[in-house]
C-alpha positions as CSV (number, residue, x, y, z in Angstrom):
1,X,0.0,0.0,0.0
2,X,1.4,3.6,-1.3
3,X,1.3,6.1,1.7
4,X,0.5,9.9,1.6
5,X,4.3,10.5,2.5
6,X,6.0,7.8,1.2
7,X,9.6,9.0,-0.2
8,X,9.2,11.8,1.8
9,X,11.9,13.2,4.8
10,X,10.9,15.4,7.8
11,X,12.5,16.9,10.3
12,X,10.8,18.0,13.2
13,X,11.9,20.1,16.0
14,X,11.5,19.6,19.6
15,X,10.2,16.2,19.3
16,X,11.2,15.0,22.5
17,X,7.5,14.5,24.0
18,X,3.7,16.6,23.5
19,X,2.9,17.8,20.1
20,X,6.6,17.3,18.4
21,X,6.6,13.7,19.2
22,X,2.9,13.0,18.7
23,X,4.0,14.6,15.6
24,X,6.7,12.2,14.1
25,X,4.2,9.4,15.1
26,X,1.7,11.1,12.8
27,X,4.2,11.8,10.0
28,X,5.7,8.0,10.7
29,X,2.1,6.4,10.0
30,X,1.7,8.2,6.5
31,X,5.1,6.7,5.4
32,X,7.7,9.6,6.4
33,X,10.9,9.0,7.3
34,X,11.0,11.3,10.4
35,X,14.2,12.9,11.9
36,X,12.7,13.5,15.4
37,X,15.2,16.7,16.8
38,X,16.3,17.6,21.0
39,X,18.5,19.6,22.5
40,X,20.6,16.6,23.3
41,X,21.5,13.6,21.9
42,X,19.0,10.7,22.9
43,X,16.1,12.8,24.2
44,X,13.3,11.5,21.0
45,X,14.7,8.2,21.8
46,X,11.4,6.8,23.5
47,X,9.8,8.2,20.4
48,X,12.0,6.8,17.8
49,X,10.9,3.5,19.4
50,X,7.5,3.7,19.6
51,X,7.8,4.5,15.7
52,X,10.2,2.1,14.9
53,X,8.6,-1.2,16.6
54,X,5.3,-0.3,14.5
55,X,7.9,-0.6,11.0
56,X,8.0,2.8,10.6
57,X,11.4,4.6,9.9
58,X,12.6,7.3,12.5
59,X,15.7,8.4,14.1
60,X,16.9,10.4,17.3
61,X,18.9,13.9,16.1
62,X,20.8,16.7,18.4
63,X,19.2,20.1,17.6
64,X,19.6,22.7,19.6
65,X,16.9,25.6,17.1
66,X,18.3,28.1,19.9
67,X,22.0,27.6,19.2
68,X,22.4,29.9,15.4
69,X,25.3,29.3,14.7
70,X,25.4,25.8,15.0
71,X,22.4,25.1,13.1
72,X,24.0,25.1,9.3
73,X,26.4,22.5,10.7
74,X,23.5,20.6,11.9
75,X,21.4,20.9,8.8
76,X,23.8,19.8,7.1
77,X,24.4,16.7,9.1
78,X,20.8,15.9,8.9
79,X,21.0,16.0,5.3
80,X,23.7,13.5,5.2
81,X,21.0,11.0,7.4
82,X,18.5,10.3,4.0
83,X,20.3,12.7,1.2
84,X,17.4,14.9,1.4
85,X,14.9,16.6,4.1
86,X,11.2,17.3,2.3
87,X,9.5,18.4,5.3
88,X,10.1,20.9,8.4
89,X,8.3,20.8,11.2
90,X,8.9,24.2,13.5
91,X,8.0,22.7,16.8
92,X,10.0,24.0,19.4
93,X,9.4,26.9,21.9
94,X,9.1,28.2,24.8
95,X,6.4,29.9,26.7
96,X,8.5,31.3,28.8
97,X,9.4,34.2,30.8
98,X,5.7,34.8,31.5
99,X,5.7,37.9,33.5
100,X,4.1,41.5,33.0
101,X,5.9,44.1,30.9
102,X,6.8,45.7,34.2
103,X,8.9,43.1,35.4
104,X,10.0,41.6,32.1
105,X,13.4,40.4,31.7
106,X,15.3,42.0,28.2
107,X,17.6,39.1,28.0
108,X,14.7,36.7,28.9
109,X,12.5,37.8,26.2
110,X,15.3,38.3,23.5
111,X,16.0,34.1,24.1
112,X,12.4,33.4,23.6
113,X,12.3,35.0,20.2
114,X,15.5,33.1,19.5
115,X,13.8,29.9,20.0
116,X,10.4,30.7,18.2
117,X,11.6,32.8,15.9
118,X,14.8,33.1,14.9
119,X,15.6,29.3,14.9
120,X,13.0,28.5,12.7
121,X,13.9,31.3,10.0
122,X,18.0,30.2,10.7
123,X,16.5,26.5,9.6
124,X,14.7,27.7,7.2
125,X,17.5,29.6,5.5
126,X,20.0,26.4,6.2
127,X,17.2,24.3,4.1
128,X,16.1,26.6,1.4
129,X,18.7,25.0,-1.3
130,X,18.2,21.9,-0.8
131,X,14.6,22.5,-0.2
132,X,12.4,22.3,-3.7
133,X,8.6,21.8,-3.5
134,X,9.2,21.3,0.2
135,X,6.6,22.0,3.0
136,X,7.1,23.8,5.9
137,X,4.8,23.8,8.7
138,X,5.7,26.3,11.9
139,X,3.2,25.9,15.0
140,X,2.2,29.3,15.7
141,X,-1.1,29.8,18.6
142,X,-3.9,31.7,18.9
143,X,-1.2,34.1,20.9
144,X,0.0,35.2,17.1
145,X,-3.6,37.2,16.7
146,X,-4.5,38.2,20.8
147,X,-2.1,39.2,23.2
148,X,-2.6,37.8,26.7
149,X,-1.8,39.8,29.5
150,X,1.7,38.4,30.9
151,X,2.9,36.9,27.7
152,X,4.8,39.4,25.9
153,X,7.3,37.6,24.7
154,X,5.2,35.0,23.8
155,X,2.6,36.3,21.9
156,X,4.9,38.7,19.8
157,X,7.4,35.6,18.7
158,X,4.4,33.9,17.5
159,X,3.2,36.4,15.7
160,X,6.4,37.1,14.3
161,X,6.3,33.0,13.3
162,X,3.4,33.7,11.5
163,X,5.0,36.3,9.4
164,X,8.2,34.6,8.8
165,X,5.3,31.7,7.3
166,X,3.7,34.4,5.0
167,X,7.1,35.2,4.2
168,X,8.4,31.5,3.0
169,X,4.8,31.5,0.9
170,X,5.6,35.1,-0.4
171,X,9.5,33.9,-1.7
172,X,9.3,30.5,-2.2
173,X,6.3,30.4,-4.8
174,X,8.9,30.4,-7.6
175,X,10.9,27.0,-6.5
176,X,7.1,25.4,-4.7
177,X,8.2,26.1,-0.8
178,X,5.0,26.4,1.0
179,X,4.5,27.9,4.6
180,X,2.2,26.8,6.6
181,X,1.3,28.1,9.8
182,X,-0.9,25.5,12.2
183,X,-1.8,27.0,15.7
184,X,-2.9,23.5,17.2
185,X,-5.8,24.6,20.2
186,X,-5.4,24.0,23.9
187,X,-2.8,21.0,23.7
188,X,-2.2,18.9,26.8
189,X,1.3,19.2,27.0
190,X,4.2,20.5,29.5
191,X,4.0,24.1,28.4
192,X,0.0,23.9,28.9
193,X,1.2,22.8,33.2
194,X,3.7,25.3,33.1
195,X,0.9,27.8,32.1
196,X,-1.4,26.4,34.9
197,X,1.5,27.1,37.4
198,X,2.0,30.4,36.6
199,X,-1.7,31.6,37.0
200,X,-1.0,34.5,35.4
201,X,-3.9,35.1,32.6
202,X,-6.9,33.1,31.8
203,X,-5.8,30.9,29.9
204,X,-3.7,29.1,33.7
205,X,-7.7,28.7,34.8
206,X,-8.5,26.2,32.3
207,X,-8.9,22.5,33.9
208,X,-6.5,20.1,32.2
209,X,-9.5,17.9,31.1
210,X,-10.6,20.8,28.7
211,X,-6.9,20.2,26.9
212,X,-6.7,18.0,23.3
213,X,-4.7,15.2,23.2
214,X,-1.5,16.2,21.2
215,X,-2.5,14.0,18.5
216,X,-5.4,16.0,17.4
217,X,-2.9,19.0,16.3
218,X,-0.2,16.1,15.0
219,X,-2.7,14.6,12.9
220,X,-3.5,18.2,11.1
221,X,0.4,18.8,10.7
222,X,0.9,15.5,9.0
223,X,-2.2,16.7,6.8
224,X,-0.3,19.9,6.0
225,X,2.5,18.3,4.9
226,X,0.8,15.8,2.0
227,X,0.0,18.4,0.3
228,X,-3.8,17.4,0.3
229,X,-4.0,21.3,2.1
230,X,-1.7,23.2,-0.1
231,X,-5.1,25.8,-0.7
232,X,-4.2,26.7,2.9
233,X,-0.3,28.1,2.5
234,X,0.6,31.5,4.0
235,X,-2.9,31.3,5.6
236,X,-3.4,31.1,9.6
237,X,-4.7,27.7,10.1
238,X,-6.3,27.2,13.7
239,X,-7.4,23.6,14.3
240,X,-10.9,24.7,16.0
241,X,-11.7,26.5,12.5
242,X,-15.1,24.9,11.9
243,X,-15.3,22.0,9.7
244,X,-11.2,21.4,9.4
245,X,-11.2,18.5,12.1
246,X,-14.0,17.0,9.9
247,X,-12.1,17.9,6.2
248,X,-8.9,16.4,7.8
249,X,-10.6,13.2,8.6
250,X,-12.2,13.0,5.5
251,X,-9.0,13.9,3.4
252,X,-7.0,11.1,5.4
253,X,-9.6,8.8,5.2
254,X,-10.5,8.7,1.7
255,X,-6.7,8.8,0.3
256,X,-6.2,5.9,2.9
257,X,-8.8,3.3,1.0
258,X,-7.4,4.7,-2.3
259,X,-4.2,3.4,-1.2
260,X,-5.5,0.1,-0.4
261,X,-7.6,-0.5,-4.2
């Protein structure tokens, strides 16, 4: 049976556990082979195993997205891995510092947008030429269009994510780069308990059993990257948009039986 993503290489950043690594499952079951990216060597292990003991193809990669200089070295070592890297996943980030503008730390927020911003526009630069009719998804949040009292530094890097997206779709219509930018709901991940214990907007009143199960989100990224949603590049897709849970079923669902006649 011919997968969506058969042939295909992704990368995906902070895969260690929540979203990322729900992620490279999703990507893993429609045929990718997924490099699954930490800060340190070994942390997507448990991942890589859970993907690999179902016969799918994935393997463990040291990526720090907040290190720039390193990351052309790194790309390039990840190239070496398949020969080739179709996908990119812009997972990683940090909520963090969550504090009020009064008492915000200058270095604090400057290595936030480093990590959601910066890293994902140094990968995408390392990428670019190797990176024709690629797909790049970057997980932005309902934080790129509201701001939230306390998360300044938060809410402006992911809105600044969203822009670097419209950006890729702007520049790379000539060589068929698309951007994609996914803000996945109210995940139940670590960042969504660090945001309960900091009780610092709304959003840290929300009872965990009112959170998604990161698979949701992962199963929508994994759509973006068929290309059975290429109609929705440079756009901000939010996975509570009515009807795109339903479409993403559907489009899965009917290209899955296709496979199989």
């Amino acid at each position: 049976m011919t997968r969506l993503l058969d042939g295909k290489v992704a990368l995906v950043t902070g895969a260690r556990t929540g979203l990322g690594a729900a992620t490279v499952v999703a990507l893993a079951k429609l045929g990718a082979t997924v490099i699954a990216s930490g800060r340190h060597a070994g942390d997507c292990s448990a991942v890589v195993d859970a993907v690999t003991v179902t016969g799918g193809v994935a393997s463990d990669f040291m990526l720090d997205v907040a290190d720039l200089d390193a990351i052309p070295h790194r790309v390039a070592e990840a190239l070496k891995l398949h020969g080739r890297i179709d996908i990119l996943v812009n997972n990683a980030a940090t909520i963090a510092p969550m504090a009020r503008l009064v008492e915000l730390d200058a270095g604090a927020f400057d290595a936030a947008l480093t990590l959601n911003v910066s890293g994902p526009a140094a990968l995408t630069t390392a990428l670019w030429p190797h990176f024709g009719g690629g797909r790049i998804v970057n997980i932005v949040s309902g934080a790129a269009t509201r701001a939230m009292s306390g998360w300044a530094a938060y809410c402006a890097s992911k809105a600044a994510l969203l822009m670097l997206t419209r950006s890729i779709q702007l520049e790379g219509e000539a060589s068929g780069i698309l951007g994609f930018a996914l803000a996945p709901g109210l995940v139940d991940t670590g960042m969504q308990a660090a945001i309960r214990d900091a009780r610092i907007n709304a959003v840290s009143d929300i009872p965990r059993e009112n959170l998604d199960p990161p698979e949701r989100a992962a199963q929508a990224i994994a759509w973006l990257a068929t290309g059975l949603a290429d109609d929705l590049a440079g756009d901000y897709v939010d996975v509570r948009q009515p009807g795109l849970q339903e479409r993403v079923t559907a489009d899965l669902s009917n290209n899955a039986r296709d496979g199989m006649e």
